[in-house]
C-alpha positions in Angstrom: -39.7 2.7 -52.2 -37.7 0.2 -50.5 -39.6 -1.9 -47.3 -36.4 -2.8 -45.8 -34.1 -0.4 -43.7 -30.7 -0.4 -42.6 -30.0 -2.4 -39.6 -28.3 0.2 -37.7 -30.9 2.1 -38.3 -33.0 0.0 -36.4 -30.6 -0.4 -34.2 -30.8 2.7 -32.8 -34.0 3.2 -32.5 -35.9 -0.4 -31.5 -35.8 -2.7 -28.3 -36.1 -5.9 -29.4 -34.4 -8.9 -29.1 -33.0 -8.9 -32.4 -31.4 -5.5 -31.9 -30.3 -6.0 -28.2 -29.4 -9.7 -27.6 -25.8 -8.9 -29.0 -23.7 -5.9 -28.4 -23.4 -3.2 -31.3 -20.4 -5.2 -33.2 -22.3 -7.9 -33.7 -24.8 -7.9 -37.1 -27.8 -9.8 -36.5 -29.1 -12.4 -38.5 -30.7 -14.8 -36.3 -34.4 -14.2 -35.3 -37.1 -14.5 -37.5 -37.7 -10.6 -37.1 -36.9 -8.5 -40.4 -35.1 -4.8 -40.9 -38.2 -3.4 -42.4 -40.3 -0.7 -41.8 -44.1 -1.4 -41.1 -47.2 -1.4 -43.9 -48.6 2.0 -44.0 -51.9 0.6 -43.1 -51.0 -1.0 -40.5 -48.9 1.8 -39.0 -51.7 3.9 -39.4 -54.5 1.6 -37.5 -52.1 1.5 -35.1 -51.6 5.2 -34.7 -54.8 5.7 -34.5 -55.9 2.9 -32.3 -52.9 4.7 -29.6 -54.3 8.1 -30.5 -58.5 7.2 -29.8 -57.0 4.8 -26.8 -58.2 1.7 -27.8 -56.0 -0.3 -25.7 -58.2 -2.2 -24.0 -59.0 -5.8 -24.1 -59.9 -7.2 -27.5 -63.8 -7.0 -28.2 -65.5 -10.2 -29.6 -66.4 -9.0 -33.7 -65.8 -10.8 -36.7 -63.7 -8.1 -38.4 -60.6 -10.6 -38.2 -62.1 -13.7 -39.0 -63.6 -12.4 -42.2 -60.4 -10.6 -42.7 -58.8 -13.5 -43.0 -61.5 -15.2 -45.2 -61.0 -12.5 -47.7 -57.3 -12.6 -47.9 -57.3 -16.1 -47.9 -59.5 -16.6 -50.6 -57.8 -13.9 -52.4 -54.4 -15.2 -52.2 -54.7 -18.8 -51.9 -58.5 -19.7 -53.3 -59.1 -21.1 -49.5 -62.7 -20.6 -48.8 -62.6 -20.2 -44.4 -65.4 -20.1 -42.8 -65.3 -17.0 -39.9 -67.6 -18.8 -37.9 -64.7 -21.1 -37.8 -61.9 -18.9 -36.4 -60.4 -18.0 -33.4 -57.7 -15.4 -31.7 -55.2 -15.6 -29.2 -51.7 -14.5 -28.7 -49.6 -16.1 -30.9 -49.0 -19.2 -33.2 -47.0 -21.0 -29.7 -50.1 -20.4 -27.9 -52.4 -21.4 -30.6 -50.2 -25.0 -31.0 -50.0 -25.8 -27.4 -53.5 -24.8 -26.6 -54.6 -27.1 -29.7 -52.7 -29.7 -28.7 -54.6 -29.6 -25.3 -57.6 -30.1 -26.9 -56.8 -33.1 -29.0 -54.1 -35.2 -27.4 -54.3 -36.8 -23.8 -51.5 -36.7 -21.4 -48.5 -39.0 -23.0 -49.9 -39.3 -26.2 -47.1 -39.2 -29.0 -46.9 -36.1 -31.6 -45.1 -36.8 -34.5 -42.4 -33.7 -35.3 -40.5 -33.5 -38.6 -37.1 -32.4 -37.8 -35.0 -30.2 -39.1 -37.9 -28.1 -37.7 -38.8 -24.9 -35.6 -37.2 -25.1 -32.4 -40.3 -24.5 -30.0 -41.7 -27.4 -31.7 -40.5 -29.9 -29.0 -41.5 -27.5 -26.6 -45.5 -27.0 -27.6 -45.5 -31.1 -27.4 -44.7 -31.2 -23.5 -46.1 -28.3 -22.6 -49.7 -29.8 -24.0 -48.6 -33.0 -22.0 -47.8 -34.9 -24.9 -44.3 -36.6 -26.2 -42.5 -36.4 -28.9 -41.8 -39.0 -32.0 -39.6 -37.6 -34.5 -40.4 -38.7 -38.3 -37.4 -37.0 -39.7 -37.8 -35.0 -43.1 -36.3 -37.1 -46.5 -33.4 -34.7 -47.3 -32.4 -34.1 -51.2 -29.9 -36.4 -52.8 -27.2 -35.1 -54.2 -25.2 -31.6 -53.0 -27.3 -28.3 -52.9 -27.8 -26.2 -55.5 -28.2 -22.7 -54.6 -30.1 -22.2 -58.0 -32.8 -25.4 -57.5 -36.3 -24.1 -55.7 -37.9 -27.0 -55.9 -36.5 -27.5 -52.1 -35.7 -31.2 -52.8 -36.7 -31.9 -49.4 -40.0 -33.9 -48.4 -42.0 -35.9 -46.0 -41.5 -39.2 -44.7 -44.5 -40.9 -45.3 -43.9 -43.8 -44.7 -42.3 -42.9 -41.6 -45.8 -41.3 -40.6 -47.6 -44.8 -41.6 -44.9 -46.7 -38.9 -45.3 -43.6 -36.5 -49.2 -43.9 -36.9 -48.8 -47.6 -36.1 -47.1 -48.0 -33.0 -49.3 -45.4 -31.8 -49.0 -41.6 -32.6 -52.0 -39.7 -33.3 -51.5 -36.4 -33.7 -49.1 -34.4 -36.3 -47.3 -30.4 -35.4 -46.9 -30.0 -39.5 -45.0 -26.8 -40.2 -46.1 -25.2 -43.8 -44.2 -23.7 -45.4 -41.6 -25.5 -43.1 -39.2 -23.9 -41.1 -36.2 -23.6 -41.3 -35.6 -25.3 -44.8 -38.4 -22.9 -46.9 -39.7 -26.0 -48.0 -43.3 -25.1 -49.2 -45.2 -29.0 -49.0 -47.0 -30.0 -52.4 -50.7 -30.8 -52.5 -50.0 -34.2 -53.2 -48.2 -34.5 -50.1 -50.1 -33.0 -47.9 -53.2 -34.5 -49.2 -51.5 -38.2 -48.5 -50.6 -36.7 -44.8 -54.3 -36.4 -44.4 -55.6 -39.6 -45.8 -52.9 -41.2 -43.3 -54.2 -39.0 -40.6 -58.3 -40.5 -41.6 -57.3 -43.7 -41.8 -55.8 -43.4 -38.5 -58.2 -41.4 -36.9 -55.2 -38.8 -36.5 -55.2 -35.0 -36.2 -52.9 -32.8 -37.9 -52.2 -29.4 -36.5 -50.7 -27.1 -39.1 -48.8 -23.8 -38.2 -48.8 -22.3 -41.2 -47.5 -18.9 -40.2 -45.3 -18.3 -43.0 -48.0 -18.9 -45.7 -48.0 -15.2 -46.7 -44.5 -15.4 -47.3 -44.5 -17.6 -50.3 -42.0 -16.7 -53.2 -43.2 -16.9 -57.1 -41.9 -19.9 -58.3 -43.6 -22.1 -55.3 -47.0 -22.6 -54.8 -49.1 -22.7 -51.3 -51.8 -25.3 -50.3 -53.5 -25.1 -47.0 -53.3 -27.9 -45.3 -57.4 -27.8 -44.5 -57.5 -27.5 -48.4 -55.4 -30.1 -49.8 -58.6 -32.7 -49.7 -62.1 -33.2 -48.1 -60.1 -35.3 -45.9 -57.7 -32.7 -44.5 -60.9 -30.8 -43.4 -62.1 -33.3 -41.4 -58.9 -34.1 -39.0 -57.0 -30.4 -39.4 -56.2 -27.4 -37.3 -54.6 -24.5 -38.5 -52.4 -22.4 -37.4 -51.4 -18.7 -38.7 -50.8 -15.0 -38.0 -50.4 -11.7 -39.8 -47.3 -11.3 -37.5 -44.2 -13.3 -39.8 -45.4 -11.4 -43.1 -45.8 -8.2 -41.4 -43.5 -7.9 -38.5 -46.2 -7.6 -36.1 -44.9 -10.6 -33.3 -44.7 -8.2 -30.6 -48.3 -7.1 -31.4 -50.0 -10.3 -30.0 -52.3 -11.5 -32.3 -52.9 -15.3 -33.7 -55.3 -17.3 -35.5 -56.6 -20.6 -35.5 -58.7 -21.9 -38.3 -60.8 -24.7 -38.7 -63.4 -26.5 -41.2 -65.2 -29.1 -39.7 -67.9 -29.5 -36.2 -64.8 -31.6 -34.5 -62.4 -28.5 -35.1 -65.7 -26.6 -33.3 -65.9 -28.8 -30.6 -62.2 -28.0 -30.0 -62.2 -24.7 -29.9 -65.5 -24.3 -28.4 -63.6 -26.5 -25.2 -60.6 -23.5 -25.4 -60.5 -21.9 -21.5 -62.3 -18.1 -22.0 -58.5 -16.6 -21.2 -57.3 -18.2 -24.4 -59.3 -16.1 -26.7 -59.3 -12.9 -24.0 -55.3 -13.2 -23.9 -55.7 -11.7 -27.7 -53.4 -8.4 -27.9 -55.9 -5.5 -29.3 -53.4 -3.7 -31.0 -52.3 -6.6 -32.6 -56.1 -7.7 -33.4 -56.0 -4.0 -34.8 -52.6 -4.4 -36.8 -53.7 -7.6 -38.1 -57.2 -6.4 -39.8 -55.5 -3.5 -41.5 -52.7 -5.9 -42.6 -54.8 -8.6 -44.4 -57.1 -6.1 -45.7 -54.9 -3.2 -46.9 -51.0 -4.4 -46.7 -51.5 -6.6 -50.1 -49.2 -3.6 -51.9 -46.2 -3.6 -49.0 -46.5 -7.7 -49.1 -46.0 -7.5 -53.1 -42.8 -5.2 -52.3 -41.5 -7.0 -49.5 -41.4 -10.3 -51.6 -40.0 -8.2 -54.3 -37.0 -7.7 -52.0 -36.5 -10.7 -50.2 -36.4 -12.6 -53.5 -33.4 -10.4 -54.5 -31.9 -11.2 -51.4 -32.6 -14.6 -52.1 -30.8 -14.6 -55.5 -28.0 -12.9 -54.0 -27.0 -15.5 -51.8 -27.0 -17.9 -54.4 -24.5 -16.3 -56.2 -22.4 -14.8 -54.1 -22.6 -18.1 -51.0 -20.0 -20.3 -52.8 -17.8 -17.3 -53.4 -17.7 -16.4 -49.7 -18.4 -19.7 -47.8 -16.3 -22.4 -50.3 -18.2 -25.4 -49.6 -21.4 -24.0 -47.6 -24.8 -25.9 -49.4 -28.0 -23.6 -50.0 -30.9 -24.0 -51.7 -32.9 -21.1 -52.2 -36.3 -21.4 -50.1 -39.1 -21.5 -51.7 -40.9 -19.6 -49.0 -39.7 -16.7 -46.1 -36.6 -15.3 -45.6 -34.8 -18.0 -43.7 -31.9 -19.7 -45.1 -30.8 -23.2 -44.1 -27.3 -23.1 -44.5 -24.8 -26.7 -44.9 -21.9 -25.5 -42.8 -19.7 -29.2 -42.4 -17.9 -28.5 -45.0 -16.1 -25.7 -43.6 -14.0 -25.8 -40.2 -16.1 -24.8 -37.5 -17.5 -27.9 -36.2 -20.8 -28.9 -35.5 -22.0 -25.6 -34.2 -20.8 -23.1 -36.3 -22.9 -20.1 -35.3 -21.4 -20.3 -31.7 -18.3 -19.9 -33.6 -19.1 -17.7 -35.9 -20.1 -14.9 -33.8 -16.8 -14.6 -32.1 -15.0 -14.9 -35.1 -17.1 -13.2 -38.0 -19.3 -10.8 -35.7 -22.4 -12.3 -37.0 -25.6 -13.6 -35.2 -26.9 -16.8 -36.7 -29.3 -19.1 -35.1 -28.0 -22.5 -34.4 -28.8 -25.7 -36.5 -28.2 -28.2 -34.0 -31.6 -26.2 -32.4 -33.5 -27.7 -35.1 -33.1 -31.0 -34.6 -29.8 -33.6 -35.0 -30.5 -32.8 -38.4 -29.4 -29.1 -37.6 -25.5 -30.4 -37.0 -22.6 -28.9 -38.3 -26.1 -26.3 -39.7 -27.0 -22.0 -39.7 -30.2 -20.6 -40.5 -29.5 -17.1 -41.8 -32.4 -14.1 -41.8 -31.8 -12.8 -44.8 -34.8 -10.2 -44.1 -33.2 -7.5 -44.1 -31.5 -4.9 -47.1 -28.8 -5.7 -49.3 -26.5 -3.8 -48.2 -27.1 -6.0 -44.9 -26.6 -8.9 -46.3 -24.1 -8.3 -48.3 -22.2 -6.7 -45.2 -22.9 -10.3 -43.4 -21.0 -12.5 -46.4 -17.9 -10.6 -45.9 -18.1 -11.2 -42.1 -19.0 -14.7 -42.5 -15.8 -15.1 -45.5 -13.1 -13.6 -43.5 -13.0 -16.3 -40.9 -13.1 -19.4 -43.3 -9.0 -19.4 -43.9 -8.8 -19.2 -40.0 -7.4 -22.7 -38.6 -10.1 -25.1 -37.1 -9.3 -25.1 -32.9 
């Protein structure tokens, strides 16, 4: 049974923003929400959660936390201590509220761009500012067949950024929008920089679930004994599972300092928790492991498809088949739509992409395409997306 539905199905039937943002001609590929329908499990706690009316606020168990532990140890070999866990909303709250806890007001945060929009955002909204370190982009042009990602960190960059004064890292893994999924090795020399600094590294790691076959997924906390001591992580059932209207967040620790942080959280942080997402959550890491296999099933046919059918309708776009998620970073320059080709592309090929340039500088003349969806979707989108290419540039 397929875990995807048709997007007009959806359409018709759900409220949010990627289904009412743009008027009915317009296919939607843009938000990191999928076309899918939810995990049986999860549909059912939440059935019967609405049915016994357990909408209240969220209680104070462990049944999360060691959720989590399980499935994490399960999928990853990540041994988390529940002890060492915490709820709140979502993974924006969990960042900025993390950030409050280890940066003072003006401290720098080192961002790796092409990266998550809200990024910049979390950073001033904990009182912080912003040094970008800038990704090491492949050499060469993409190939939509290579999952290796090509892409990696700048550590030397970090060393500089660490030495004129930045002490904090937002580290996205697996990295969005790219699908890059970071290497031990890497991430284990992140947090030797970060000791050796006395630096903290906050790791949103929200798309961790979502890692395809061929990559393999290191927690940032368990990439060394050194990443335990100066990490935060950051995750939520809600990317994997299509629960980000649900509320629900984690963040994960695995030392006394990470305690002492979130032992210094404000009560509301932790109260702010959305039950039924708490709910949705549980049953997800608990009993969705079957839906997850068949949902990765799907969006790594998806993936393959645009590998081979891209260069046919975009002549000249650059792909690289993520390694992680459904989010593909799409090299647009080469084609005649300037350096924001999304704001073009929905005039002219009806179809909702989210803008590159919102990534970082790196994002210019850049899509990112949700290719979470079915493929008669997707398919339907490359057609769209060839039939303005011969149009003349304006």
């Amino acid at each position: 049974m397929s875990v995807m539905v048709s997007v007009f199905d959806a359409r018709r039937t759900r409220t949010s923003e990627k289904y009412t943002a743009y008027g009915p001609e317009v296919l939607p590929m843009f938000v990191a929400e999928m076309d899918c329908a939810l995990a049986e499990p999860v549909r059912d706690a939440l059935v019967r959660a609405v049915t016994d009316g357990d909408t209240g606020y969220v209680g104070h168990g462990r049944a999360l936390p060691e959720a989590f532990a399980d499935f994490a140890a399960d999928r990853w070999g990540w041994t988390v201590d529940p002890d060492l866990v915490r709820t709140t909303t979502d993974v924006s709250v969990a960042a900025v509220e993390t950030l409050r806890r280890v940066i003072e007001p003006g401290d720098q945060v080192v961002v790796m761009p092409p990266v998550y929009a809200p990024f910049w955002e979390y950073v001033t909204e904990a009182g912080g500012s912003v040094t970008e370190v800038p990704l090491l982009a492949p050499d060469g042009p993409a190939d939509p067949y290579d999952t290796t990602a090509g892409w990696r960190m700048d550590l030397d960059g970090l060393r500089r950024a660490f030495a004129e004064g930045a002490r904090t890292v937002l580290l996205c893994n697996p990295h969005n929008p790219l699908g890059l999924v970071h290497d031990r090795e890497s991430l284990a020399a992140l947090a030797r920089l970060a000791a050796e600094w006395d630096a903290v590294v906050v790791s949103d790691e929200i798309h961790a679930p979502l890692v395809h076959a061929d990559a393999t997924f290191t927690p940032f906390l368990a990439s060394c004994p050194e990443a335990a001591a100066v990490g935060v992580a950051l995750t939520s059932a809600s990317k994997a599972f299509n629960l980000a209207g649900t509320k629900c967040a984690l963040m994960v620790g695995a030392s006394d300092r990470a305690r002492g942080w979130f032992d210094a959280l404000p009560t509301e942080v932790v109260e702010r928790t959305g039950i039924l997402g708490y709910t949705a959550s549980v049953a997800a890491f608990t009993e969705g492991g079957p839906w997850l296999a068949s949902l990765l099933a799907e969006l790594a046919a998806n993936r393959r498809v645009l590998a081979e059918e891209l260069g046919g309708a975009l002549p000249g776009a650059g792909y690289r088949q993520p390694q992680a998620s459904y989010l593909a970073w799409l090299d647009l320059r080469a084609l005649p739509w300037g350096d924001d080709p999304a704001l073009r592309l929905v005039d002219e090929a009806r179809v909702a992409l989210s803008n590159g340039r919102d990534f970082g500088r790196q994002g210019v003349g850049h899509a990112r395409l949700n290719f979470g969806c079915s493929e008669e979707t997707l398919r339907e989108g490359l057609a769209r997306l060839a039939a303005p290419v011969a149009l003349p540039d304006r």
